[in-house]
C-alpha positions as CSV (number, residue, x, y, z in Angstrom):
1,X,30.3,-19.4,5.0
2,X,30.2,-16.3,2.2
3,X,27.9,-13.7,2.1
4,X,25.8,-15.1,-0.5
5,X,25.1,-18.5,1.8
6,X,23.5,-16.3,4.5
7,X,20.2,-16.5,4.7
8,X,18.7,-14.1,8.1
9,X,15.2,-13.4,8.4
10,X,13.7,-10.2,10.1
11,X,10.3,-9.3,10.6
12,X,9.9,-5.5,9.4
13,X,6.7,-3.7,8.9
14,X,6.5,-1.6,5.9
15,X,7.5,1.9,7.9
16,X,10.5,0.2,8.5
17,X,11.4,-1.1,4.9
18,X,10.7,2.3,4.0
19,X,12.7,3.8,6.3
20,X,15.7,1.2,5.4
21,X,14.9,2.3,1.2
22,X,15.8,5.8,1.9
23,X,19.1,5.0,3.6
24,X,20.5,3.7,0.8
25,X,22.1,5.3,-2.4
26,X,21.0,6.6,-5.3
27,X,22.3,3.3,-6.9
28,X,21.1,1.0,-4.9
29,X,17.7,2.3,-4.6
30,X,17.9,2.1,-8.8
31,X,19.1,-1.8,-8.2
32,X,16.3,-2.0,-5.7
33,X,14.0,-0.7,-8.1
34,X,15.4,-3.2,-10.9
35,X,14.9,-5.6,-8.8
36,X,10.8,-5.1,-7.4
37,X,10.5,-4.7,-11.7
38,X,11.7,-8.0,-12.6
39,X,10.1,-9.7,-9.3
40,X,6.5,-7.9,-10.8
41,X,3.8,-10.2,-12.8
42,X,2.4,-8.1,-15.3
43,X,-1.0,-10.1,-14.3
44,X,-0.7,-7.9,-10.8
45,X,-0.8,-4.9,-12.4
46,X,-4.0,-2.4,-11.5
47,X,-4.7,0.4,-13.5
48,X,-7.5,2.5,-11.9
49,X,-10.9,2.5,-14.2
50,X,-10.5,6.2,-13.9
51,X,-7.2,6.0,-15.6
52,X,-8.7,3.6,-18.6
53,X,-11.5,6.1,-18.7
54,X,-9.1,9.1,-19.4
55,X,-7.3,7.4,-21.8
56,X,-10.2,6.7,-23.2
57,X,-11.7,10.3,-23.6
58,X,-8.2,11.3,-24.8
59,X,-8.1,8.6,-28.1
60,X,-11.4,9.9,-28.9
61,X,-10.4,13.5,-28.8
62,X,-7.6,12.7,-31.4
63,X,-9.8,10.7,-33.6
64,X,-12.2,13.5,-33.8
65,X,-9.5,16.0,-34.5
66,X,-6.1,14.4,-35.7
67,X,-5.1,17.9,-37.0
68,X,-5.2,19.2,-33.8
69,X,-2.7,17.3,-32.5
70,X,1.1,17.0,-33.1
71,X,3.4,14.0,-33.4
72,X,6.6,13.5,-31.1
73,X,8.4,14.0,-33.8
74,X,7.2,17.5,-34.2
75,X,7.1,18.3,-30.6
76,X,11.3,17.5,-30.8
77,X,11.7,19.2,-33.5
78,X,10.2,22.1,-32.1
79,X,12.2,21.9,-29.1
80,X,15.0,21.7,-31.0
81,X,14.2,25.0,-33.2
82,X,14.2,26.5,-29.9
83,X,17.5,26.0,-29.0
């Protein structure tokens, strides 16, 4: 039988998944993390009203006062003149 035919099934609460995540490596938690991404339906995603409301408050800020605000591509090249 390899590896890959195995199939074992263990009840774990979520301390314990937790506590299994932060043995593993730096890699494998990013493959872990990969993985919980793709496995994700963008239908199950929440964002918090208070979020949507900030956002919001923040569009309407910059359409009342565009000048006020810079681009990313002068915030780089600011960071960049710093240098």
């Amino acid at each position: 039988m390899k590896a890959a035919d195995l199939n074992i099934k263990i009840s774990l609460n979520f301390k314990q998944i937790v506590d299994l995540v932060r043995q593993l490596s730096s890699a494998e938690k990013q493959q872990l993390s990969e993985v919980l991404r793709a496995e994700q339906n963008i239908d199950d995603i929440v964002i918090p009203e208070e979020h949507k409301q900030i956002v919001r408050e923040r569009i309407k800020k910059y359409e009342n006062s565009p000048d006020s605000y810079l681009s990313w591509n002068d915030i780089e090249r600011k960071m960049t003149d710093r240098k």
